[in-house]
C-alpha positions in Angstrom: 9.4 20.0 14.5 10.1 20.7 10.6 9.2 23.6 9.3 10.0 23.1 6.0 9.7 19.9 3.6 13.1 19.0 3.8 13.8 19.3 7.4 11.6 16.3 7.5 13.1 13.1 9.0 14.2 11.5 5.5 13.9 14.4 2.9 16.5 16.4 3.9 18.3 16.2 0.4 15.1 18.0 -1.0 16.8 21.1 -0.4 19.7 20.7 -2.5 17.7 18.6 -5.3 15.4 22.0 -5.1 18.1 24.4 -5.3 20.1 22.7 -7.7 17.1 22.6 -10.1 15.9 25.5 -9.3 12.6 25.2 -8.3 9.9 24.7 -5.1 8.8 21.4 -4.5 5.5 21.2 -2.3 3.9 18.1 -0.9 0.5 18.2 -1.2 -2.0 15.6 0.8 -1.5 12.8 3.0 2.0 13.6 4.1 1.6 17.1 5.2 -2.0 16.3 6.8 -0.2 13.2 8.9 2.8 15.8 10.0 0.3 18.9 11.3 -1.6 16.1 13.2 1.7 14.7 15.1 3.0 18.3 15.5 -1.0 19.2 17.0 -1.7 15.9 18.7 1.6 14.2 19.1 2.7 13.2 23.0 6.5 12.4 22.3 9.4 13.8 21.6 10.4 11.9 18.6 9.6 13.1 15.1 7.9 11.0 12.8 10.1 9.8 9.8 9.3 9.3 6.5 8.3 5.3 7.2 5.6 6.7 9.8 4.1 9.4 7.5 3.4 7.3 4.5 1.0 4.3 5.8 -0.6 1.7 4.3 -1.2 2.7 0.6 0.0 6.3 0.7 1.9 8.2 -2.0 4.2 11.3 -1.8 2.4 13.8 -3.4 4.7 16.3 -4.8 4.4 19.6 -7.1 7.3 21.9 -8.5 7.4 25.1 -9.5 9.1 24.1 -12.7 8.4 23.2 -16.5 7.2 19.8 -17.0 10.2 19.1 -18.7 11.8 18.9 -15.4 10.1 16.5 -13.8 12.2 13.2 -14.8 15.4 15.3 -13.8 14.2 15.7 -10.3 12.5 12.8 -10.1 15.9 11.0 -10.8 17.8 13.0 -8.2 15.1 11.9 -5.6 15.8 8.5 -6.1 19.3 8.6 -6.3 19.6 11.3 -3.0 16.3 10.0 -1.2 17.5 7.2 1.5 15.7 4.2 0.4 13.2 6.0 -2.3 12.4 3.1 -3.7 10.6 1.8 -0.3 7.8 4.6 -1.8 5.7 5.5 -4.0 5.8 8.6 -5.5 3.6 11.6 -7.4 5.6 14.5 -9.0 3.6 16.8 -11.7 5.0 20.2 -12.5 2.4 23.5 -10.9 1.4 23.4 -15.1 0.7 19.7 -14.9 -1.6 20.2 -11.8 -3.3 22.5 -13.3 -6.4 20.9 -13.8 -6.1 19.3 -10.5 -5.9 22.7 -8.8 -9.3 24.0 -10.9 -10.7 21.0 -9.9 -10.1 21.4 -5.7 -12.2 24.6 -6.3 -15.6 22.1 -6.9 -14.4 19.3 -3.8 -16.1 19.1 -0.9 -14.8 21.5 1.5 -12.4 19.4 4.0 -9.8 21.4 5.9 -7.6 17.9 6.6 -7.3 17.7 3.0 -6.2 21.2 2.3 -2.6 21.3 4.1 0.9 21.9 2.3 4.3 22.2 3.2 7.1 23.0 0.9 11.0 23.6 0.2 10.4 27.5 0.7 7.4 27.8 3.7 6.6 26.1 6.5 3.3 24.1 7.1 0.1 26.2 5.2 -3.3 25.5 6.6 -5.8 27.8 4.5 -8.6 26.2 5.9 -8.0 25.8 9.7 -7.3 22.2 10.1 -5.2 22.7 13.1 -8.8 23.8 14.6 -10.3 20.7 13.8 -7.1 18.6 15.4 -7.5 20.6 18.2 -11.3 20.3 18.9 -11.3 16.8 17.0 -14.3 18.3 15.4 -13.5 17.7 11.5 -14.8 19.8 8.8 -16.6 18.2 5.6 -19.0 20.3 3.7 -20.4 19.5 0.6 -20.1 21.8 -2.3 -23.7 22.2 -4.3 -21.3 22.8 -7.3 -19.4 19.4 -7.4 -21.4 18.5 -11.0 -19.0 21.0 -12.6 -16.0 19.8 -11.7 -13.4 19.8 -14.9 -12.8 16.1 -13.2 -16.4 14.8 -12.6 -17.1 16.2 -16.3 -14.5 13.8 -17.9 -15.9 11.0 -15.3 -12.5 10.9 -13.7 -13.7 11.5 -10.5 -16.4 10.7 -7.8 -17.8 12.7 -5.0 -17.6 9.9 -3.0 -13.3 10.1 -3.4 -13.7 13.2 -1.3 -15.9 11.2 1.1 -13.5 8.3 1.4 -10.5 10.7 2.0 -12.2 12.4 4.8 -12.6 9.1 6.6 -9.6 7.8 6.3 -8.1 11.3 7.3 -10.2 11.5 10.9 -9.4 7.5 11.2 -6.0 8.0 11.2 -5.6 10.6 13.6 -8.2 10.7 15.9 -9.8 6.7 15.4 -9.8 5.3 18.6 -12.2 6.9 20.7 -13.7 9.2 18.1 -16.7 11.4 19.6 -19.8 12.0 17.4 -18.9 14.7 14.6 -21.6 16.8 13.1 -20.5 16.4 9.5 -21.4 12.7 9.8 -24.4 13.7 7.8 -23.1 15.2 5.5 -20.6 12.4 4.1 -23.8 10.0 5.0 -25.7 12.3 1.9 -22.7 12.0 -0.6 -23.0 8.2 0.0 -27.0 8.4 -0.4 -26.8 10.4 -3.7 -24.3 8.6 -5.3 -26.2 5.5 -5.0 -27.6 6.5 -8.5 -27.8 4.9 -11.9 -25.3 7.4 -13.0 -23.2 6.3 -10.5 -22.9 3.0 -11.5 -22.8 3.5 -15.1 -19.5 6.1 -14.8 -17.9 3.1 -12.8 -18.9 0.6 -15.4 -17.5 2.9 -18.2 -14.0 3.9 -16.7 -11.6 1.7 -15.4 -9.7 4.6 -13.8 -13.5 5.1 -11.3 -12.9 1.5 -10.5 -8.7 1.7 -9.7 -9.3 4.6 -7.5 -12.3 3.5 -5.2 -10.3 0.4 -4.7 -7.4 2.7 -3.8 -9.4 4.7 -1.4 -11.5 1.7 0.1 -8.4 -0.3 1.0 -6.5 2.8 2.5 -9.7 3.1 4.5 -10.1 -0.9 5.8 -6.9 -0.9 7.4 -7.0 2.4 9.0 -10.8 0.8 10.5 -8.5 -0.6 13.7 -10.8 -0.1 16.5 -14.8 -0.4 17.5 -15.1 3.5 17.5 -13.9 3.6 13.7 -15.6 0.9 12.6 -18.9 2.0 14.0 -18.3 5.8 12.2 -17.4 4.3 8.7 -21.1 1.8 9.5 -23.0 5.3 10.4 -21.1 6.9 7.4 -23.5 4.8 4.6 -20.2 3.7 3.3 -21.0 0.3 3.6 -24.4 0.4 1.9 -23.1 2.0 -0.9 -20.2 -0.5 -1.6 -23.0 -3.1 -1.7 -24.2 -0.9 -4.5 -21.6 -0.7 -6.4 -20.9 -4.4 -6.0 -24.8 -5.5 -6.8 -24.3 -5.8 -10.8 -21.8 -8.6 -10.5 -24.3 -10.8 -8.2 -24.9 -12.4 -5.4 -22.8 -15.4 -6.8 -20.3 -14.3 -8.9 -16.5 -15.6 -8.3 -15.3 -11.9 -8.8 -13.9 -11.5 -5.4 -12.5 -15.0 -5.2 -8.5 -14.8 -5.2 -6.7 -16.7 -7.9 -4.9 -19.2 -5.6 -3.7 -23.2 -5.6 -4.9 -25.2 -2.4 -1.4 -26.4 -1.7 2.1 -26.8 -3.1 2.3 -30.3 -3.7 -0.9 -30.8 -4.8 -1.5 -26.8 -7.0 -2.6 -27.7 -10.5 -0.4 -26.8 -13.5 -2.0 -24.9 -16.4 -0.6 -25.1 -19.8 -0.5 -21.7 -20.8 -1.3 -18.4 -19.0 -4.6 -17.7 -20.9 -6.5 -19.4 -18.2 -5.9 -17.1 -16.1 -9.2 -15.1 -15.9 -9.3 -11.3 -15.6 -12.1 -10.9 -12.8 -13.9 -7.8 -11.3 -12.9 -7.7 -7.6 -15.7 -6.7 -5.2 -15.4 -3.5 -3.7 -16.6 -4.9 -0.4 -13.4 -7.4 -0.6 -11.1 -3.9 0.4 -12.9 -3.7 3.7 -12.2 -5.5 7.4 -8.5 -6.4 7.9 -8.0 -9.3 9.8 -5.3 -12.5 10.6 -6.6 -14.5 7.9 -6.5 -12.9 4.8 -4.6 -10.0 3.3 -5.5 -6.5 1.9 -3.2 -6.3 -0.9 -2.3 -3.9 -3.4 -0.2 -4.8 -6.3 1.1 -3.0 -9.8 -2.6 -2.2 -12.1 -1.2 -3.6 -15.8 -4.8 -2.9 -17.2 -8.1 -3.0 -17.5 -9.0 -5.0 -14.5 -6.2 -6.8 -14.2 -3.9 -6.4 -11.4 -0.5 -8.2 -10.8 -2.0 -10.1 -7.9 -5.5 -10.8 -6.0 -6.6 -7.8 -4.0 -7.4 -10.6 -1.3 -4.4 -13.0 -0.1 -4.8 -15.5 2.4 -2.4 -16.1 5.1 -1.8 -18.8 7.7 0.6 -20.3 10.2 3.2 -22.4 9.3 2.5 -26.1 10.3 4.7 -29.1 10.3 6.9 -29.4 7.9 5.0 -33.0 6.7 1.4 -31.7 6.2 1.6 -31.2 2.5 -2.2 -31.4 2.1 -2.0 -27.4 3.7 -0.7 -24.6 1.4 1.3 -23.6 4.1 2.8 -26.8 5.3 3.4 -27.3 1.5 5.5 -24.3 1.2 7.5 -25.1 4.6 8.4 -28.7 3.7 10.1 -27.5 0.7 11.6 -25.1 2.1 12.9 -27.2 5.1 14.1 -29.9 3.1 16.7 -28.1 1.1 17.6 -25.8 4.3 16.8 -22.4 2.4 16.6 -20.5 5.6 19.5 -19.5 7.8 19.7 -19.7 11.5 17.9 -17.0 12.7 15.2 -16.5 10.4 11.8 -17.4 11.6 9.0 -17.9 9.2 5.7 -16.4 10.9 3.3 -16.2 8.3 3.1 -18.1 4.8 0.3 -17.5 1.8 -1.5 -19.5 -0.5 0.4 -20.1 -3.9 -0.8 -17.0 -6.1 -1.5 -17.0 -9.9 1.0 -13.7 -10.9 -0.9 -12.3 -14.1 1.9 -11.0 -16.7 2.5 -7.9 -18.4 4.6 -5.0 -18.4 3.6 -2.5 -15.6 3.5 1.0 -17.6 3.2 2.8 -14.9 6.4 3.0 -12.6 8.4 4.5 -15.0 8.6 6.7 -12.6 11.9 8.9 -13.7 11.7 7.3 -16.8 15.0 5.2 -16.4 14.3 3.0 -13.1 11.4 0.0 -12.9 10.3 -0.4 -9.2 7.2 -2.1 -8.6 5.5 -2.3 -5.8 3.6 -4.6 -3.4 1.7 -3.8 -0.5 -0.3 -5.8 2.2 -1.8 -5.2 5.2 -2.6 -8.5 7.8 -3.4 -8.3 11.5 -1.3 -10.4 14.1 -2.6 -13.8 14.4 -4.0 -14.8 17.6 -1.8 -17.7 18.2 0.7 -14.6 19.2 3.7 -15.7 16.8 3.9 -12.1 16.0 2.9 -10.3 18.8 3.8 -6.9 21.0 7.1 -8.3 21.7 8.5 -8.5 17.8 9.3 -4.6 16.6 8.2 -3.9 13.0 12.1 -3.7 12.2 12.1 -7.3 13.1 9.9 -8.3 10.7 10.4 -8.9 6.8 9.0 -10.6 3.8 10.2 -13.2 1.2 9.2 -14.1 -2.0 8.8 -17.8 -2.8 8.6 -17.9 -6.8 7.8 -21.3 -8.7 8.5 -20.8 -12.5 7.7 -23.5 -14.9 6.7 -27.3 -15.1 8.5 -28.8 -12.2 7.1 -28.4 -8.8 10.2 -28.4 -7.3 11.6 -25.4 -9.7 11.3 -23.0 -6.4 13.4 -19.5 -6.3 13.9 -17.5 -2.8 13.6 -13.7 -4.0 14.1 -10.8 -1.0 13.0 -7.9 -1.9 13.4 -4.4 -0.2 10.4 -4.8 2.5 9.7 -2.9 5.4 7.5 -2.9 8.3 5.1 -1.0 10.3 2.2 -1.2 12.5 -0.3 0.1 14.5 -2.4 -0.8 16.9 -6.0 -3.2 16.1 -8.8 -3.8 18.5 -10.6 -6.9 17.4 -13.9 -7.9 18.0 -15.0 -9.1 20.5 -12.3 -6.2 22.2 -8.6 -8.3 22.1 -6.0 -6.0 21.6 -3.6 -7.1 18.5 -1.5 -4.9 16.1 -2.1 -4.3 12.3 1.4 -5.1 10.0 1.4 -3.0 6.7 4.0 -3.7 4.3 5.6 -3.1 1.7 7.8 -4.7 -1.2 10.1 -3.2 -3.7 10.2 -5.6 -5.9 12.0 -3.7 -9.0 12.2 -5.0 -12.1 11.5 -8.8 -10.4 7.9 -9.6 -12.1 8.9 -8.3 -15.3 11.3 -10.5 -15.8 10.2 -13.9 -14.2 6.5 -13.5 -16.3 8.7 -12.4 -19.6 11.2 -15.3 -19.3 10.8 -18.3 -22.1 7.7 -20.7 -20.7 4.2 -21.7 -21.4 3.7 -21.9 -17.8 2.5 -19.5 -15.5 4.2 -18.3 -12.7 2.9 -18.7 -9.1 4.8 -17.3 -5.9 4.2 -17.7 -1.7 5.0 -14.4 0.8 6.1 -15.4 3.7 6.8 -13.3 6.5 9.9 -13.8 8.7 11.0 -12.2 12.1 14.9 -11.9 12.7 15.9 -13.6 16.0 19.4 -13.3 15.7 21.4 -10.6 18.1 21.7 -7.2 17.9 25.4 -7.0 16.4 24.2 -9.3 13.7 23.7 -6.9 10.6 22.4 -9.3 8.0 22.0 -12.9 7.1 21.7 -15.4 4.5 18.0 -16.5 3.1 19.2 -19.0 0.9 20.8 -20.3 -2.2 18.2 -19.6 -5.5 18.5 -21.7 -8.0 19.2 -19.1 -10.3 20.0 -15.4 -9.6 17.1 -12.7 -9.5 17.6 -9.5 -10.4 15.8 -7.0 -8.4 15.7 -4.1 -10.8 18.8 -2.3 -9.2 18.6 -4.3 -5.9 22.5 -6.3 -6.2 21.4 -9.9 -6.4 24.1 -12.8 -5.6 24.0 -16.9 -5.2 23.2 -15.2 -1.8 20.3 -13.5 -0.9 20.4 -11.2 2.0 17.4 -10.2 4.1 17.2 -6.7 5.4 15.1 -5.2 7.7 13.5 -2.4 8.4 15.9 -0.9 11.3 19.0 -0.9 8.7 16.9 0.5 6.0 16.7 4.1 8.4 20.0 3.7 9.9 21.8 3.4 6.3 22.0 4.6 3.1 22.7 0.9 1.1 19.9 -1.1 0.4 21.2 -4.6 1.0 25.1 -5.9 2.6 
């Protein structure tokens, strides 16, 4: 088991990057709370790598002992050292930088989970005892009566309901499927009753950052809601009452939650210009309930409350290639007809056409040299079966179908860095089914395709594909685009290669 950051299964060249630099990098959060659970809980003998600490949504949450000035330096040697860093999203502030997040802690709600660290120079540290709580799945969350003066709260950059949310989805993800009663269910079922306040709902009407984050923390939550025991502690919690609050200005019949989508390929209408394309509050109760219909998706914030795509994307099965009245049969008759996919590659699912908004995502700037943004979505296996038990996450990969400009039949195949992993989903009524997250790392790609020379807007399709091919076979061909795509530092030829998730942790390149 690792006791140290880098000995974990994918950041061993921390160490160097650390040494070289001279400094202590920590992870803070999600990580370190996911690797004391597995070393406390855990039944096999395999450790968990990188791809199985960081689920649905998660960042890397990393401090360094160093001067701010350092940050870009080390956060350029992490993504040139890191094996396939750009499949994640990372946090790295200098110990000055975090500062204020570190004053702040001191005013949270008291949750051991959330308190665990591991570093470059110490093992795991647990100041609060959450290996107790793992051990007697009895999890801590105490309110603190002096939350108001929180530096964070006080500059309404922060909720106590954050804290809330982050203890749910902490006891969900380790302990979700046959959860007994906790005691401090009463105590997260007051922060949701208090918050359900006037001020409340004015700070999230004032700050666009309130709204990004309880987003964040709602849609982390949904997905880790797999089973009847976690969705009836999350109904107990007074979660769901209070999303209805926050949801109740926009009215019972606003189209805020409605994804931006065309009904079909053959038949999606063609605006003029990109104006029409409507910046719309999403519904907070739209991040709740994964299932095989529709996605949870998270894509690049470019601002206000404008996201790159719908926080909703519906999904279906592929039909015959001739029923262009369905968005899916739309998307597979094109595809069909000029033979873009290779033998082998099996499409599973296919979306709705989606409206991509445009602009330049600020944000990933991460080292302040590479663009890499990112794309994630969570769906649960259909019940038809087509991606069932027997197809392994590695299998499993996603495509981007891209129409660009006034002719329908202007179509580009784009295959991003995507990977693949699951977890198991009880339905209900009870059917066992598994729950795919994944994630895209599209580079540079949207830039570029909404920047190029046209009035019209751009629309793309994901569709998910399973590799049947054998074992020896290492990649294949997608297609033939009908121009190349550059994937932000991701070669791109006349021939696109799909990868899966198996070669992106047996080797270091990220495509053949």
């Amino acid at each position: 088991m690792p006791r140290y950051l880098h000995e974990v299964e994918g950041l061993q060249p921390l160490r160097e990057i650390a040494r070289e630099i001279g400094v202590v990098i920590t992870a803070r959060g999600g990580l370190p709370r996911r690797l004391l659970a597995d070393l406390v809980l855990g039944s096999g003998s395999d450790e968990p790598d990188l791809f199985e600490l960081t689920p649905f949504m998660a960042d890397i949450n990393l401090t360094h002992s160093g001067a701010a000035e350092q940050s870009a330096a080390i956060m350029g040697a992490i993504n040139r050292e890191v094996p396939m860093a750009q499949c994640f999203r990372w946090e790295l502030r200098s110990e000055t930088e975090d500062t204020e997040f570190r004053l702040a802690r001191a005013y949270n709600a008291i949750v051991p989970l959330l308190h665990v660290s591991i570093s470059t120079s110490a093992g795991i540290d647990d100041p609060l005892g959450a290996r107790a709580d793992l051990l007697t799945r009895n999890y801590r969350f105490v309110r603190n009566p002096a939350y108001t003066e929180s530096p964070l709260y006080r500059a309404n950059r922060d909720l106590e309901v954050f804290g809330a949310l982050l203890y749910l989805r902490s006891v969900l993800e380790v302990d979700g499927a046959e959860l007994p009663t906790q005691p401090s269910l009463d105590a997260v079922r007051a922060t949701f009753e208090a918050a359900r306040s006037w001020d409340t709902r004015g700070r999230l009407q004032e700050s666009v950052h309130l709204r990004r984050r309880l987003h964040h923390l709602l849609k982390a939550l949904g997905t880790a809601t797999h089973s009847p025991n976690a969705r009836a502690l999350v109904e107990q919690s007074g979660l769901i009452e209070f999303v209805e609050f926050a949801d109740a200005d926009l009215g019972p019949d606003s189209p805020a939650g409605a994804p931006e989508i065309s009904s079909s390929f053959t038949n999606a209408p063609i605006a003029r210009n990109s104006d029409d394309l409507l910046v719309r509050r999403a519904r907070f109760s739209a991040d709740l309930g994964v299932n095989e219909h529709s996605a949870i998706t998270a894509s690049q914030h470019l601002r206000g409350d404008l996201f790159r795509l719908p926080s909703r994307i519906p999904f279906f099965v592929p039909v015959a290639a001739g029923a262009a009245t369905e968005s899916a049969g739309g998307i597979m008759a094109t595809l069909s007809k000029d033979e873009r996919l290779a033998e082998g590659i099996e499409p599973v699912r296919v979306s709705s056409w989606l409206r991509v908004a445009p602009g330049r995502a600020r944000s990933i700037q991460s080292d302040g040299e590479s663009a890499n943004e990112m794309i994630h979505f969570a769906l649960v296996d259909s019940p038809n079966g087509e991606t069932g038990a027997t197809v392994n996450d590695e299998d499993l990969s996603v495509l981007i179908v891209v129409r660009s400009g006034a002719r329908r039949d202007s179509v580009l195949i784009a295959a991003p860095l995507a990977t693949c992993t699951s977890r198991a989903f009880v339905t209900h009524p009870p059917t066992a089914a598994r729950v795919r997250s994944f994630r895209l790392a599209c580079g540079s790609l949207f830039e570029q395709l909404a920047g190029a020379p046209d009035r019209y807007p751009l629309h793309i399709a994901f569709m998910v594909a399973v590799r049947r091919i054998e074992d020896d076979v290492t990649t294949r061909d997608v297609g033939v685009a009908d121009a190349p795509l550059d994937l932000g530092g991701n070669p791109a030829d006349e021939k696109i290669v799909l990868m899966n998730q198996l070669q992106l942790k047996q080797r270091e390149a990220t495509t053949a």
